[in-house]
C-alpha positions as CSV (number, residue, x, y, z in Angstrom):
1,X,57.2,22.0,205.7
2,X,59.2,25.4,204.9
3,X,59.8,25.8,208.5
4,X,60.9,22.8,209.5
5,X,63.2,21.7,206.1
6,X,64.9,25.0,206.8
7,X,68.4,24.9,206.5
8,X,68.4,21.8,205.4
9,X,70.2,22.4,201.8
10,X,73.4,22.9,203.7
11,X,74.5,19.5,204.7
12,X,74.1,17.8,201.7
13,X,75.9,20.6,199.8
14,X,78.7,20.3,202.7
15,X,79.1,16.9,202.0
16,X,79.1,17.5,197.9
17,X,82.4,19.9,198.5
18,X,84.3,17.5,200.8
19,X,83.9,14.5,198.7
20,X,86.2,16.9,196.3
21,X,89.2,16.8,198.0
22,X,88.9,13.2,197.2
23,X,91.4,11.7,194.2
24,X,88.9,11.6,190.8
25,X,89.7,7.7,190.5
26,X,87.7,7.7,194.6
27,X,85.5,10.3,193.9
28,X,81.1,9.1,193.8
29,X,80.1,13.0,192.7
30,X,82.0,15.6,190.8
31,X,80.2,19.2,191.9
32,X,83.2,22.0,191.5
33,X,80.3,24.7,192.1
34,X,79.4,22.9,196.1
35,X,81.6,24.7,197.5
36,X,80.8,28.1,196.4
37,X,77.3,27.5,197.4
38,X,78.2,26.8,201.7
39,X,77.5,30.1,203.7
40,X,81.0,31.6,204.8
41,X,81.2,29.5,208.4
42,X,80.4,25.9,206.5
43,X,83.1,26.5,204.0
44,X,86.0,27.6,206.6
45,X,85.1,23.9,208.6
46,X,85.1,22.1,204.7
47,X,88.3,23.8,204.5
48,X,89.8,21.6,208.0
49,X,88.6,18.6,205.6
50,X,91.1,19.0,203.0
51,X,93.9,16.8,204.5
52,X,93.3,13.0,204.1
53,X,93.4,12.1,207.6
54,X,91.1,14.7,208.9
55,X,88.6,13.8,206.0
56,X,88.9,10.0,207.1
57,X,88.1,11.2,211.0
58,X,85.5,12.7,210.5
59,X,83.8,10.6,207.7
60,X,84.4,7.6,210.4
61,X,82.7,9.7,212.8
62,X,79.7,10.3,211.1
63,X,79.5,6.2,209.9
64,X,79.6,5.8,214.2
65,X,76.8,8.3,214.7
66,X,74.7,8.0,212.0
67,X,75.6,5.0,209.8
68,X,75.2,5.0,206.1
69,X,73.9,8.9,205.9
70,X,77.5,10.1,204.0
71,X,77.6,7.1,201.6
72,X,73.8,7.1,201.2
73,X,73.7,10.7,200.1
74,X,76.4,10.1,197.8
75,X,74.6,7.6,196.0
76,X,71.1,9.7,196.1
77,X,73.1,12.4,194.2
78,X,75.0,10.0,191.4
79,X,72.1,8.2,191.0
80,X,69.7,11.3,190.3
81,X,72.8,12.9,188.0
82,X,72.6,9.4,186.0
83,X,69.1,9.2,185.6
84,X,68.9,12.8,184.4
85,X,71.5,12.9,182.0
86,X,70.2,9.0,180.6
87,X,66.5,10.9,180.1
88,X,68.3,14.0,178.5
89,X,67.2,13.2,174.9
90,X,63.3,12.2,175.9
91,X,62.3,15.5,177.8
92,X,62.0,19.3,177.1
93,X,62.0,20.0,181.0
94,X,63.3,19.7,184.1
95,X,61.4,21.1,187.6
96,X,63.6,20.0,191.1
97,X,61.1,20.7,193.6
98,X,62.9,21.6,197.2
99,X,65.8,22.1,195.1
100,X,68.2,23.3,197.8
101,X,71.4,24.5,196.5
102,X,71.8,21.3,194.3
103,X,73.9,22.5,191.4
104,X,73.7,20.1,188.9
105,X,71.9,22.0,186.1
106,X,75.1,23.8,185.9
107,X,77.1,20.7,185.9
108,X,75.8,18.2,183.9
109,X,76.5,19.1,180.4
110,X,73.3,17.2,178.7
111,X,71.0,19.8,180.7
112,X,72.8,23.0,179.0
113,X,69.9,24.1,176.8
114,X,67.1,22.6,178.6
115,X,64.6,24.7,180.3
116,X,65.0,23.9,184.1
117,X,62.9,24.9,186.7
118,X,64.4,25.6,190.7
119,X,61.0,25.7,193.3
120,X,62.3,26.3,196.9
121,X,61.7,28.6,199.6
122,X,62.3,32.5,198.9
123,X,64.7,32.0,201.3
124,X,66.8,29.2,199.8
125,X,66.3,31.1,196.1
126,X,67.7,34.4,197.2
127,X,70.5,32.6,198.5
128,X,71.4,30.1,195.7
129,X,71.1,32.7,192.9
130,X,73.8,35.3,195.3
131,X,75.9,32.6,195.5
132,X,75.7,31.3,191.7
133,X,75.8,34.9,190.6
134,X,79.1,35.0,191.8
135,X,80.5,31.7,191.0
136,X,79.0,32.1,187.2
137,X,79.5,35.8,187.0
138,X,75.9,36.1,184.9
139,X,72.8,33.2,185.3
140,X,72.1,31.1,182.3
141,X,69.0,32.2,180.5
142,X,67.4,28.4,180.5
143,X,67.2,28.1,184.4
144,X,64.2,29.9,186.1
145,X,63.8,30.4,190.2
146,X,61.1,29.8,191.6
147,X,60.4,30.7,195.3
148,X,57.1,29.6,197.1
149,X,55.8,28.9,200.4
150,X,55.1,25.0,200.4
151,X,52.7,25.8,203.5
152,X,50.4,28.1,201.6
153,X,50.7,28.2,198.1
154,X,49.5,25.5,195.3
155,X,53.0,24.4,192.9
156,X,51.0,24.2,189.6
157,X,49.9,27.9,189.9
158,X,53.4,28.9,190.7
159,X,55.2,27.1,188.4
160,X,53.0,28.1,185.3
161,X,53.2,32.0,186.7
162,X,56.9,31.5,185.8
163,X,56.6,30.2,182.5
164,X,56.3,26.9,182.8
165,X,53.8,24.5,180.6
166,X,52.2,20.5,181.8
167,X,52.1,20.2,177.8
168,X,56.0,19.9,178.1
169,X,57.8,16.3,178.7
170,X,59.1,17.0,181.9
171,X,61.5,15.2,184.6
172,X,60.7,15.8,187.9
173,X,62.7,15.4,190.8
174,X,62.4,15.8,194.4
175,X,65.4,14.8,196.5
176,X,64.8,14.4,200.1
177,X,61.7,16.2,200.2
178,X,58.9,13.7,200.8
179,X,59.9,13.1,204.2
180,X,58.9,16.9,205.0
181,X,55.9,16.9,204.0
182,X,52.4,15.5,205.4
183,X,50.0,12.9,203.8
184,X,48.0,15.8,203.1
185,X,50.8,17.8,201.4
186,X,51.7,14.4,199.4
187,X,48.6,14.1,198.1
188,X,48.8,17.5,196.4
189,X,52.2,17.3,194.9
190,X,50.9,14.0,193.5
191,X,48.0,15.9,192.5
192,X,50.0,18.3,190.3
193,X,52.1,15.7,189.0
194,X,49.3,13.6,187.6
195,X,48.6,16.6,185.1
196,X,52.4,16.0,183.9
197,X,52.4,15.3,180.3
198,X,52.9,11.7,179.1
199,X,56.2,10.1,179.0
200,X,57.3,12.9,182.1
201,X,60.1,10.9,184.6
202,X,59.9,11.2,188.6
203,X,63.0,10.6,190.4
204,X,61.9,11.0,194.6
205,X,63.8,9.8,197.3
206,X,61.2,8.8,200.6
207,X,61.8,7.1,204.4
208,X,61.0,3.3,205.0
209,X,57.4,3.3,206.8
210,X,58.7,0.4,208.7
211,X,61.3,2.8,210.0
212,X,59.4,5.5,210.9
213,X,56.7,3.1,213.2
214,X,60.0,2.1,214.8
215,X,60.0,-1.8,213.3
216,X,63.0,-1.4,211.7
217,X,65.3,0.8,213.2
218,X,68.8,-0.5,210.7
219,X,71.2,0.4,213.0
220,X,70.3,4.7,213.1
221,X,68.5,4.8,216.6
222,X,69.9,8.3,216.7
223,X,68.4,9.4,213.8
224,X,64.8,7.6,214.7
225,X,65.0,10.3,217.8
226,X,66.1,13.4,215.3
227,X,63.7,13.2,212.9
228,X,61.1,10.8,213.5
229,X,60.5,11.3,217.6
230,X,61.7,15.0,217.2
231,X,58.8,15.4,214.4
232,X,62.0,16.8,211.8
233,X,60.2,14.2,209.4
234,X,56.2,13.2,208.9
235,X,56.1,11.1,206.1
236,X,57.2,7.5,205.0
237,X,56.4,4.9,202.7
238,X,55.8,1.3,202.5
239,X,57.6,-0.1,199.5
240,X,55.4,-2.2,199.0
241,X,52.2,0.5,198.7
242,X,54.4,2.8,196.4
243,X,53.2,1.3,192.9
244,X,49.8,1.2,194.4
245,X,49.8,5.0,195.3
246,X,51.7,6.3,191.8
247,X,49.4,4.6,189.4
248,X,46.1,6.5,191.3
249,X,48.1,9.4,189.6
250,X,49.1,8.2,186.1
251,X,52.7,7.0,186.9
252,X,54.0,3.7,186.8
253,X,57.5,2.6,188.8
254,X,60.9,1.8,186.4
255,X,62.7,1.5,189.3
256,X,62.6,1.4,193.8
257,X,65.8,0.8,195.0
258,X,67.4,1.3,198.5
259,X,70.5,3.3,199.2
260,X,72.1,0.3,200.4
261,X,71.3,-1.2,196.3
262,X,73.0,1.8,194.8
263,X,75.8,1.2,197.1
264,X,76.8,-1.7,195.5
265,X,77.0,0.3,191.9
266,X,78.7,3.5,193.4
267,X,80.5,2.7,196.3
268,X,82.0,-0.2,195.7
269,X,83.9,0.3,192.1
270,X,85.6,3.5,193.7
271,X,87.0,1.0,197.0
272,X,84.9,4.1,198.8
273,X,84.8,2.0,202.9
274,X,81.2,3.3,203.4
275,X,77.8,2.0,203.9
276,X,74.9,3.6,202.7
277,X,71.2,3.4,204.9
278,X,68.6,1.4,204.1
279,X,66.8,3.7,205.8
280,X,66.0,5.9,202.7
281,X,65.0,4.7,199.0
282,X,64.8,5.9,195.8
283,X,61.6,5.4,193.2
284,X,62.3,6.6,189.5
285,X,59.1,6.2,187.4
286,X,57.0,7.3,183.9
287,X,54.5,9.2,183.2
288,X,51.9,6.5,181.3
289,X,48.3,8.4,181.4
């Protein structure tokens, strides 16, 4: 997983800043600290984005090659702020596993005082607390990096050599991770997240299996040959299976929806002309046993 998801916290980040320059009444995500987080090179082309009709180009360039991918990770990231801030008052706990150089535990003003944990590559870790070092000037004392290699080492022991407890209510999210991993490596995150205390929320994000076998290609042929064919990706799900699967490990499904669903709650009201791929889906669910 680690070599291939490499890099991979850029774009989405990228994306975050632009969608800045947009007027507050349009904007999906508000994420002043995006910026700050790009590598020197990203920023300077985020900068070209700033006037209006450059911003529109491009966007409707990106909708040609790849449709739904800028809308769809909009929605990913204002659904995953929602559900976090909603679950604020029912958790002690939050662990973002692949976190990437998400930013929202900085943002979101319900997570202040809660104990958050950020599991990514060394890589991605050293990075991310450089970057947030000099955004924030010092690190908040309630946020606690984690670096690990996915490949070799086991998350539990990691996590609990940097403090943290499975006693604690936790909410764990993994945001465009699954895809990375293998059926093998699934199996032991679910593993490690059926020892989550009761009451724990999952928020995961996962590819359509009938996308991945090629059934169902919605419109994104060129992505099919990037990830799936060019072996980027190696996982996928069958909507249908996912309750099935979760409740082998103690969790039970509040909510699947599909990018093009939360579209219709976060595009829409903000007159935003995207679509957003059905291609990807989001499963928020409970820790019951």
């Amino acid at each position: 997983m680690a070599r291939e998801s490499e890099g991979t916290a850029v774009g989405p980040t990228a994306l975050v800043a632009v969608e800045q320059y947009f007027p507050q009444k349009e904007r999906v995500v508000d994420d002043t600290l995006a910026y700050r987080m790009l590598p020197a090179k990203t920023r300077a082309f985020v900068r070209l984005l700033k006037p209006r009709w450059v911003r529109d180009l491009i966007i409707s360039l990106s909708e040609k090659s790849q449709p739904g991918i800028w809308g769809g990770l909009l929605c990913r990231k204002r659904y995953i702020d929602e559900k976090l801030s909603s679950s604020s008052d029912n958790i002690g706990a939050v662990v973002n596993l692949g976190a990437g150089f998400d930013t929202r535990e900085f943002r979101l003003p319900s997570l202040s005082k809660m104990s958050f944990w950020e599991i990514d590559q060394a890589k991605n870790i050293s990075l991310k607390r450089q970057r947030l070092r000099r955004a924030l000037g010092k690190m908040p004392p309630n946020v606690n990096f984690v670096p690990i290699d996915f490949d070799r080492e086991d998350i539990g022991s990691v996590l609990v050599s940097h403090g943290y407890s499975t006693s604690e209510r936790t909410f764990f999210i993994m945001e465009a991770v699954t895809q990375y991993l293998t059926e093998e490596g699934m199996d032991e995150v679910l593993s490690f997240l059926s020892k989550a205390a009761s009451g724990s929320r999952l928020l995961f994000s996962y590819v359509r299996k009938d996308f991945f076998t090629a059934e169902s290609l919605f419109s994104w042929g060129k992505g099919y040959k990037r990830f799936v064919l060019g072996k980027i990706w190696h996982y996928a799900m069958d909507p249908v299976e996912v309750p099935g699967l979760l409740a082998k490990y103690g969790w039970r499904i509040i909510e699947d929806k599909g990018y093009d669903e939360l579209a219709d709650g976060y595009l829409k009201p903000f007159r935003r002309n995207l679509s957003s791929t059905p291609v990807e889906r989001m499963v928020f669910a409970e820790k019951v046993k």
